[in-house]
C-alpha angles and dihedrals in degrees: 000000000000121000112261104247104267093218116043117211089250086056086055099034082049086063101049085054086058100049089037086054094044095036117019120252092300082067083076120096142147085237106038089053091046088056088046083050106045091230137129118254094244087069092058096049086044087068104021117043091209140337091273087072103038078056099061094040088058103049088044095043090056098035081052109051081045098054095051089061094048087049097053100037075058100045092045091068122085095212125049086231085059090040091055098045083048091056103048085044084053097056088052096046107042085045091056090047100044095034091167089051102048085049093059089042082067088080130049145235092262085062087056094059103267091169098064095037121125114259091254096053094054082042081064101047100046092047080054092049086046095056090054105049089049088054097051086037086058088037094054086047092060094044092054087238104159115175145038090272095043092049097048092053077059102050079039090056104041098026122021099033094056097041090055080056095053097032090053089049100052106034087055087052085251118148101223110257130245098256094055103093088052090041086058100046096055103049089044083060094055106054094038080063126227123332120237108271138029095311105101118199111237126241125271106245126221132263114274 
């Protein structure tokens, strides 16, 4: 019977999160996750054929587990205003609990070499980025946000705004702090507008 692998791709892909987090993409290397590891180099060629694809495992394995997350904190509401405050709590959140990779969501794929990516790997990630768009696009409807301006306060509220709270947090070596979740969520209220019915959003307040 053969020998179960000693190191699984996910053991070598968790270490490219952690030198990604601490250095930037140019942090990972073969030889660099081989060494987190404790592996030999071979192990790390075995499952990935050069950097250029550990690279892009490692960005899609991380933008998809959080976007899971984001799709289902939206989809567990049952009005688009709800759907929007849940996901603005759920960047926070899933960023305070995955700090390393948040870190490495600061950049972007570009940064992990997209351009050099296989065809099946940019396949992924523009199904990903589909999926997204479709979901904002269904979030603004909802919303009855009609128009370019309308729909890019909405990208703004659920999207952009968390992600400055979180990005301002982690690139000055901050942990995020325990109001940020409700900080988010409130600003992102207030500038989805008010919800149908009597609830009223409150206001964003301003930085201290």
């Amino acid at each position: 019977m053969a020998r179960p692998p000693r190191f699984d791709t996910d053991q070598f892909l968790d270490a490219a999160v952690r030198l990604a987090a601490a250095s930037g993409p140019a942090g990972v290397t073969m030889s660099a996750v081989a060494q987190g590891v404790g592996a030999p180099s071979g192990s790390v060629y075995h499952r990935f054929p050069g950097r250029t694809a550990l690279l892009a495992q490692v960005w899609l394995r991380t933008v998809e587990r959080f976007q899971e997350g984001y799709f289902t904190a939206i989809g567990a509401e049952g009005d688009a205003w709800s759907a929007g405050r849940a996901a603005a709590r759920h960047v926070i959140a899933w960023s305070r609990a995955h700090p390393e990779e948040a870190a490495l969501l600061l950049y972007g794929a570009e940064d992990f070499g997209r351009a050099d990516w296989s065809e099946e790997h940019v396949h992924r990630a523009d199904r990903g980025n589909r999926r997204v768009r479709a979901t904002l696009d269904s979030l603004a409807r909802g919303l009855g946000a009609e128009g370019a301006r309308a729909r890019e306060r909405v990208t703004l509220a659920v999207v952009d705004l968390p992600l400055s709270v979180v990005r301002r947090h982690l690139r000055a070596g901050l942990p995020l702090p325990a109001h940020a979740e409700g900080l988010a969520e409130e600003c992102t209220a207030a500038l989805l507008g008010p919800p149908v019915g009597p609830a009223s959003p409150s206001a964003c307040p301003g930085a201290g």
